[in-house]
PADREN-765689 format. One record per residue (C-alpha): residue number from 1; residue in one letter; x, y, z negated. Coordinates in nm, 4 decimals. Layout:
PADREN-765689
<rose><num>NUM</num><residuo>A</residuo><east>X</east><north>Y</north><up>Z</up></rose>
...
//
This chain:
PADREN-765689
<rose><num>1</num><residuo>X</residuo><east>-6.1436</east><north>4.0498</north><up>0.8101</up></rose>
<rose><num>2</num><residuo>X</residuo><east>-6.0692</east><north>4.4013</north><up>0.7939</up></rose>
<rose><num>3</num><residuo>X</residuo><east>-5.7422</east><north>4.5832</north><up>0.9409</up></rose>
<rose><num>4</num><residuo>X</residuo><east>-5.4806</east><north>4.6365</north><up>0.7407</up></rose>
<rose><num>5</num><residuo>X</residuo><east>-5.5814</east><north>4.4117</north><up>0.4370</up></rose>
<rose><num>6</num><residuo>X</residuo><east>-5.3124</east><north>4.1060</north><up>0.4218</up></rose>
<rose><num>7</num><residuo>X</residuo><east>-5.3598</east><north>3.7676</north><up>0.3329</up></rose>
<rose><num>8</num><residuo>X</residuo><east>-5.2248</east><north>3.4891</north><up>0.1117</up></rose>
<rose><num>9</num><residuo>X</residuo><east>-5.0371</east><north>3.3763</north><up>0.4321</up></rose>
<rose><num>10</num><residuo>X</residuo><east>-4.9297</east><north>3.6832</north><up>0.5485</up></rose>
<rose><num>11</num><residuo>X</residuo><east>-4.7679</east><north>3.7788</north><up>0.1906</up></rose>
<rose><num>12</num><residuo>X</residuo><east>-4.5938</east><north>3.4143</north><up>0.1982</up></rose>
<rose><num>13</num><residuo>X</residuo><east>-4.4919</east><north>3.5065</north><up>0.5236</up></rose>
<rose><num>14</num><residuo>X</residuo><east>-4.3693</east><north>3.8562</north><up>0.4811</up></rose>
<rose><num>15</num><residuo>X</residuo><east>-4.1817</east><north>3.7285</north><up>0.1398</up></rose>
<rose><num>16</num><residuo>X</residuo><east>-3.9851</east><north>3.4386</north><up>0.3600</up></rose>
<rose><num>17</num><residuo>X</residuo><east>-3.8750</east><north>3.7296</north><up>0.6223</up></rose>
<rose><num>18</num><residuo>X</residuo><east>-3.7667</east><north>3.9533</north><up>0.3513</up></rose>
<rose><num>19</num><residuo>X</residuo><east>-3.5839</east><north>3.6145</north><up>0.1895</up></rose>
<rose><num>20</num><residuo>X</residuo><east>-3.4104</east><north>3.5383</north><up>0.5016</up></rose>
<rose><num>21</num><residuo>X</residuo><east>-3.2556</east><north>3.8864</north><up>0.5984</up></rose>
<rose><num>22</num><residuo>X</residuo><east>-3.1006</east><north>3.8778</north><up>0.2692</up></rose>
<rose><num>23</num><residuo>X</residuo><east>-2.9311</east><north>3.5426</north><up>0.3066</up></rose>
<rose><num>24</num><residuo>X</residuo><east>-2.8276</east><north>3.6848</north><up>0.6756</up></rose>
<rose><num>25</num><residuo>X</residuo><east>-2.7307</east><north>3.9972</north><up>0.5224</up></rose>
<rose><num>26</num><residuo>X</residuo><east>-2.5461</east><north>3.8041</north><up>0.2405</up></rose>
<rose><num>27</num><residuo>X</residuo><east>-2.3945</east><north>3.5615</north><up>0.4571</up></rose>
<rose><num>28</num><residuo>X</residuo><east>-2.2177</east><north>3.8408</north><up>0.6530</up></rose>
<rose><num>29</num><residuo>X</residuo><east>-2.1017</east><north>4.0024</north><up>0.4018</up></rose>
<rose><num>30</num><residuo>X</residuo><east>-1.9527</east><north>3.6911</north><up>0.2225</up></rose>
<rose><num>31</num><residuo>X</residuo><east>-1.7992</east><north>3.6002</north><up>0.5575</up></rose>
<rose><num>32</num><residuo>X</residuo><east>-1.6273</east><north>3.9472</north><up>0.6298</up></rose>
<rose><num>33</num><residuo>X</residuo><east>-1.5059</east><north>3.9666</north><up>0.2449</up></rose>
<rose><num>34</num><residuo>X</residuo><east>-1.2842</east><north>3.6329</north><up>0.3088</up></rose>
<rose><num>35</num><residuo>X</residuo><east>-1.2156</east><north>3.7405</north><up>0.6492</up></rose>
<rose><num>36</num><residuo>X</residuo><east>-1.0750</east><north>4.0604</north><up>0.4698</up></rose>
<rose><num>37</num><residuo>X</residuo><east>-0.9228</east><north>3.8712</north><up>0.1879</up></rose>
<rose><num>38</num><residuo>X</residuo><east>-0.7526</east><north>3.6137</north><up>0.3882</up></rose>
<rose><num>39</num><residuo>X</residuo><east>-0.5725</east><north>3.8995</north><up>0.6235</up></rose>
<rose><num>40</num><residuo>X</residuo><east>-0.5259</east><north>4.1634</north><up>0.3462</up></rose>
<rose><num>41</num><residuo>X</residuo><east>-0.3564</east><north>3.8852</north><up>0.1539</up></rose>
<rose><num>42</num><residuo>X</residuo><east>-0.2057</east><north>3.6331</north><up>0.3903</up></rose>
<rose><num>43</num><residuo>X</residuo><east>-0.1151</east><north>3.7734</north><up>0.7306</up></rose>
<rose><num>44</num><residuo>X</residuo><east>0.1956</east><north>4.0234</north><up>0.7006</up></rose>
<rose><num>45</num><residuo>X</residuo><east>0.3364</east><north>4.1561</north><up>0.9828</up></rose>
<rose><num>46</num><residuo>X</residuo><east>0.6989</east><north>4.2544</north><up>0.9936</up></rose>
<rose><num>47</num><residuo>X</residuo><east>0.7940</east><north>4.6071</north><up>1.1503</up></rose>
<rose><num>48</num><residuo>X</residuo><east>1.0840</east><north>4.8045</north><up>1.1874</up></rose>
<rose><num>49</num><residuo>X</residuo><east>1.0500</east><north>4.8936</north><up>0.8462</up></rose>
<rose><num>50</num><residuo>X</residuo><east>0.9767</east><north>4.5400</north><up>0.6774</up></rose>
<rose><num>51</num><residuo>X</residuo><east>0.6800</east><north>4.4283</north><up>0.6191</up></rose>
<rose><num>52</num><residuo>X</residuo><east>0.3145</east><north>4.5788</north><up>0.7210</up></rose>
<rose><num>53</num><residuo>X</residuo><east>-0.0293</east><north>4.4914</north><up>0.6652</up></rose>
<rose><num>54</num><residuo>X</residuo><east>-0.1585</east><north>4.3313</north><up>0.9804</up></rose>
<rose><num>55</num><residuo>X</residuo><east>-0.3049</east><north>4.5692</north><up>1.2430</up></rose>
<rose><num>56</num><residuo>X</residuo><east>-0.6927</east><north>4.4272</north><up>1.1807</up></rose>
<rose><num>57</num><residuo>X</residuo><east>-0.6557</east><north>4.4618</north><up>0.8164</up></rose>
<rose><num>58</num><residuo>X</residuo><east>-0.8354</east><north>4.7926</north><up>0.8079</up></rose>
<rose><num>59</num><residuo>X</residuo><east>-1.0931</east><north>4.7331</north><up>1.0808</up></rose>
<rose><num>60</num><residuo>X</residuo><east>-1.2250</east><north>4.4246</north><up>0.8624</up></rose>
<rose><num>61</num><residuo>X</residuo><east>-1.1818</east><north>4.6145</north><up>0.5686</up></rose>
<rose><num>62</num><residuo>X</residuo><east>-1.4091</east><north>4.8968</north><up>0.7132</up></rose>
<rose><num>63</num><residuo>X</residuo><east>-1.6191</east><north>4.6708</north><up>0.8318</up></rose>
<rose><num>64</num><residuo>X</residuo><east>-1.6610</east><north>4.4569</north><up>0.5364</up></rose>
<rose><num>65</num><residuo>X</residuo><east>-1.7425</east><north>4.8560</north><up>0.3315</up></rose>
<rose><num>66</num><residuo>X</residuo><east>-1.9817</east><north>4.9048</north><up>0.6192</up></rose>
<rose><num>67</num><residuo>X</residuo><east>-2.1694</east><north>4.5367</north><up>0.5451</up></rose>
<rose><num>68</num><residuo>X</residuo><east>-2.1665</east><north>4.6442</north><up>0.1753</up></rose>
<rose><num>69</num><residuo>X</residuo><east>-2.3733</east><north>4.9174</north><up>0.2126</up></rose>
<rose><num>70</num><residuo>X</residuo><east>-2.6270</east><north>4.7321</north><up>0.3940</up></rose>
<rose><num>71</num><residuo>X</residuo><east>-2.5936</east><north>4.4501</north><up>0.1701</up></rose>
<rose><num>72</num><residuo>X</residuo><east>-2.6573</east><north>4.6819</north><up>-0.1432</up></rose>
<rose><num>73</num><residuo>X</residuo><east>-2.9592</east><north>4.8274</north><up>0.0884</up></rose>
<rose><num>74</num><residuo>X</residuo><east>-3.0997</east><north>4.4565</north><up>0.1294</up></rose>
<rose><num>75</num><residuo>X</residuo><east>-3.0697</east><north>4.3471</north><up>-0.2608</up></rose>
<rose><num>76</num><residuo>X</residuo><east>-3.2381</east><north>4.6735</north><up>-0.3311</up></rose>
<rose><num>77</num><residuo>X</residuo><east>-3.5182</east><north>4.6113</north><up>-0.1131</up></rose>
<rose><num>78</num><residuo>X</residuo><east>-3.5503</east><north>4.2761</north><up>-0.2708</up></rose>
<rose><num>79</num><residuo>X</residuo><east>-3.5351</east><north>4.3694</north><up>-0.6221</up></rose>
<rose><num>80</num><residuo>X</residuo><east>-3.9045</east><north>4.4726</north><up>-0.6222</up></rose>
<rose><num>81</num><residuo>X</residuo><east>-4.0828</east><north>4.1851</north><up>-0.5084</up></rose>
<rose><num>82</num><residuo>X</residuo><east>-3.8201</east><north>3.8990</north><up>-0.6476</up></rose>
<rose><num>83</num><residuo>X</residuo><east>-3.6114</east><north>3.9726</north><up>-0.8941</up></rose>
<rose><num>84</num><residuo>X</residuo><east>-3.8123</east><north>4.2598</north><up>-1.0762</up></rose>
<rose><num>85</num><residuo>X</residuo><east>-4.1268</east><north>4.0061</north><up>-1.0630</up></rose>
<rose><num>86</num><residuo>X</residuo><east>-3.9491</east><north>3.7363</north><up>-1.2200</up></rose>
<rose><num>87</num><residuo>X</residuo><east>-3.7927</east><north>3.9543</north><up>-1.4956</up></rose>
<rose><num>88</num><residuo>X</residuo><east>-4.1228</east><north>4.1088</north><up>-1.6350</up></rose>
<rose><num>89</num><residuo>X</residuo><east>-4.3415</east><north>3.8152</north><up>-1.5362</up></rose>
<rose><num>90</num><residuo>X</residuo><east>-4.2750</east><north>3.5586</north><up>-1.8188</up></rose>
<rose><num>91</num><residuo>X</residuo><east>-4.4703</east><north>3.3219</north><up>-1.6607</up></rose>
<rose><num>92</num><residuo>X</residuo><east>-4.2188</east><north>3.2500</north><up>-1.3640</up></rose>
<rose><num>93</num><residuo>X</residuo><east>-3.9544</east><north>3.0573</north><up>-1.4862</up></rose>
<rose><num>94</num><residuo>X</residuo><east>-3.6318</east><north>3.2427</north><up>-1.4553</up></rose>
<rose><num>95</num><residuo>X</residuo><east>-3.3213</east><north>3.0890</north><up>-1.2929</up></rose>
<rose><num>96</num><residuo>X</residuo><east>-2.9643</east><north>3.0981</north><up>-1.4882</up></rose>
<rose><num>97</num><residuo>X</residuo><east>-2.7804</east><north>3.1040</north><up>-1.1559</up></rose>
<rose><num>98</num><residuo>X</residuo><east>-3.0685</east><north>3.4229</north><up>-1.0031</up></rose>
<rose><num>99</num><residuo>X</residuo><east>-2.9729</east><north>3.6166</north><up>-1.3543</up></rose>
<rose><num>100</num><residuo>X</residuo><east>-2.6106</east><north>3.5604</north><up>-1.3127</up></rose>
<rose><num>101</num><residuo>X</residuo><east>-2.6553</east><north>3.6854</north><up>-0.9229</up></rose>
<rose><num>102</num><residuo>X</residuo><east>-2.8204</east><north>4.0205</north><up>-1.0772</up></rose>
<rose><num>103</num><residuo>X</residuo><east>-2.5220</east><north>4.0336</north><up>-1.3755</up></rose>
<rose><num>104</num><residuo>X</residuo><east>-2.2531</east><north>3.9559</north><up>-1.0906</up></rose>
<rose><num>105</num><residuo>X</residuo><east>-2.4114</east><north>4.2476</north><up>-0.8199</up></rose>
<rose><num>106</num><residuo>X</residuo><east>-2.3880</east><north>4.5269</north><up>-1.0837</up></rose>
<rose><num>107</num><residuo>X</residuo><east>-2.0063</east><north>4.4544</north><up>-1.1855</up></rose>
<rose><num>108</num><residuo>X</residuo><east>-1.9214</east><north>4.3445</north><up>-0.7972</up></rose>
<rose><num>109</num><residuo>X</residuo><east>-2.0633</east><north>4.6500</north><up>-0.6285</up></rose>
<rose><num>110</num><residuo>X</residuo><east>-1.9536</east><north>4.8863</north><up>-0.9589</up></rose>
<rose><num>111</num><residuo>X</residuo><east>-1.5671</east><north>4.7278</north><up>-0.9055</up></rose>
<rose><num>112</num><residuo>X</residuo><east>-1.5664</east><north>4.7637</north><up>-0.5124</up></rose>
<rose><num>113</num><residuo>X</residuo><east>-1.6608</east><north>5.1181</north><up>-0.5789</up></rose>
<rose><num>114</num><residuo>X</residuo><east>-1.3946</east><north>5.1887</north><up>-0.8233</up></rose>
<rose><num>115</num><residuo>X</residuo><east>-1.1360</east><north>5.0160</north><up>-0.5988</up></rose>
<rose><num>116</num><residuo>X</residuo><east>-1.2554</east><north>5.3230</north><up>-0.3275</up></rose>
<rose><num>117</num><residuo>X</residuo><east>-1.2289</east><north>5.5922</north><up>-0.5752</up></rose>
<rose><num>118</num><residuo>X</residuo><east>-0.9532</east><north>5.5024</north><up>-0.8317</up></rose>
<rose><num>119</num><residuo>X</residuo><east>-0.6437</east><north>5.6749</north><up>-0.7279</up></rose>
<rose><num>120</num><residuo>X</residuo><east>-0.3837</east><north>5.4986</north><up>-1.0845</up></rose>
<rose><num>121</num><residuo>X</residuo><east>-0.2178</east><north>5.2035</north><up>-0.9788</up></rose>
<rose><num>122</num><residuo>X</residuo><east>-0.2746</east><north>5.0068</north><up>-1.2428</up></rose>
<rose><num>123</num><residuo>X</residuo><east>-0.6809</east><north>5.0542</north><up>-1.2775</up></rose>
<rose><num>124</num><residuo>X</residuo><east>-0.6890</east><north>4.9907</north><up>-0.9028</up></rose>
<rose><num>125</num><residuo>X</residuo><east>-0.5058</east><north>4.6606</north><up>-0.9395</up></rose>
<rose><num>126</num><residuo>X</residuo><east>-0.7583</east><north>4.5910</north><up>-1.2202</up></rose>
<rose><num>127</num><residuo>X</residuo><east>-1.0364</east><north>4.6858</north><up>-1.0277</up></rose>
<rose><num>128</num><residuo>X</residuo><east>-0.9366</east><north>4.4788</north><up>-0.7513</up></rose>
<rose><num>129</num><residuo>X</residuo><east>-0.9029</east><north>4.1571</north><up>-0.9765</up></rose>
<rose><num>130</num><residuo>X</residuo><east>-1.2385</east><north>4.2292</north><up>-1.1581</up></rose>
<rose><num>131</num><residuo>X</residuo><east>-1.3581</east><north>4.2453</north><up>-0.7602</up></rose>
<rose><num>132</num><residuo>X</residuo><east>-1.2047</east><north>3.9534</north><up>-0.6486</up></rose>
<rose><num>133</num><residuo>X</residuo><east>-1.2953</east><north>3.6961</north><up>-0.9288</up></rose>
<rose><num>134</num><residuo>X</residuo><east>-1.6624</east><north>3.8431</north><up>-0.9407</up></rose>
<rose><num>135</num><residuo>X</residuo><east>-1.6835</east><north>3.8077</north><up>-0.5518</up></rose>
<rose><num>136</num><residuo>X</residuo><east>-1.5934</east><north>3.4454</north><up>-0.5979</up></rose>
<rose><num>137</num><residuo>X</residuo><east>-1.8427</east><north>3.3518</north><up>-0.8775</up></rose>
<rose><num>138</num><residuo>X</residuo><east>-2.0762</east><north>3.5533</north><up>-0.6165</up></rose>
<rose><num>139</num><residuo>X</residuo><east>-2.0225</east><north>3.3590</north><up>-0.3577</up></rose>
<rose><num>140</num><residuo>X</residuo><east>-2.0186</east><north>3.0122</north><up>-0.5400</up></rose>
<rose><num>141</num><residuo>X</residuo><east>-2.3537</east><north>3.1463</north><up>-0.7463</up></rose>
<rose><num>142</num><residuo>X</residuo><east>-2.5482</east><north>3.3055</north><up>-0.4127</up></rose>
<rose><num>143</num><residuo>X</residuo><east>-2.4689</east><north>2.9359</north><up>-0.2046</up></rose>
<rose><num>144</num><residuo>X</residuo><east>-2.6233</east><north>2.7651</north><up>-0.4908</up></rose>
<rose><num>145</num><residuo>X</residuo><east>-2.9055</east><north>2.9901</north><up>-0.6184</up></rose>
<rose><num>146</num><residuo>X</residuo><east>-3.0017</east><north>2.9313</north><up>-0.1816</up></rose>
<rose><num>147</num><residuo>X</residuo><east>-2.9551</east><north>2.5781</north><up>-0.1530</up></rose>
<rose><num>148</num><residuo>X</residuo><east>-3.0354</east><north>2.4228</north><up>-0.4632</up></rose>
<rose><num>149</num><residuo>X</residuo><east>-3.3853</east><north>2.3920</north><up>-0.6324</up></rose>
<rose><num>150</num><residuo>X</residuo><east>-3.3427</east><north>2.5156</north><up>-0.9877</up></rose>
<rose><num>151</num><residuo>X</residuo><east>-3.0486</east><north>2.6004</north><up>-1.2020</up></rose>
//
């Protein structure tokens, strides 16, 4: 066989490495968003002033902005080769809970960006809601799309 040309095997096998960085990657990131949530949400310190956020809440929440971007990079790299292929190819079945995944990224990642960038109280607090419930069908969506068959 000649250098460079790949085989059946090698494709599966390059497809499965791809497959499992973006559960790792995805799996992070859903872990630091409830890390986040639960300590943005649930631990309060009090201060001399009343209450504060808790010292770590920024440190997750930078590091759960920093695991978006990589997460964004990784469903981008897998759009070509998985979710692209399935979308034009009308021969592969398509999956309800894969096409809600792709429906759920764009509105997710669009409403964690406006939550950056949106400086009105009251479209941030939207934002943020649009984020949260999103991030929850996400995650409920993403553990099923992995683990089960077809849906």
């Amino acid at each position: 066989m000649r250098k460079g040309i790949k085989t059946q095997t090698d494709l599966i096998q390059e497809e499965r490495k791809e497959k499992n960085l973006v559960h790792l990657v995805n799996y992070i990131f859903i872990i630091t968003a409830i890390i986040f949530g639960v300590f943005e949400y649930f631990f309060v310190t009090v201060g001399p002033w009343g209450e504060e956020e808790h010292f770590l809440t920024k440190y997750l929440q930078a590091f759960h902005i920093l695991f978006a971007a990589l997460f964004v990079f990784a469903i981008g790299a897998f759009f070509k080769d998985h979710i692209y292929k399935r979308i034009v190819n009308k021969v592969v079945r398509l999956r309800f809970s894969g096409m809600s995944l792709f429906c759920f990224f764009i509105f997710m990642t669009l409403s964690g960006y406006m939550i950056q960038v949106l400086s009105h109280a009251l479209s941030r607090e939207v934002a943020i809601i649009v984020h949260l419930v999103l991030s929850g069908l996400w995650t409920i969506f993403y553990v099923f799309h992995h683990f089960k068959s077809r849906f």
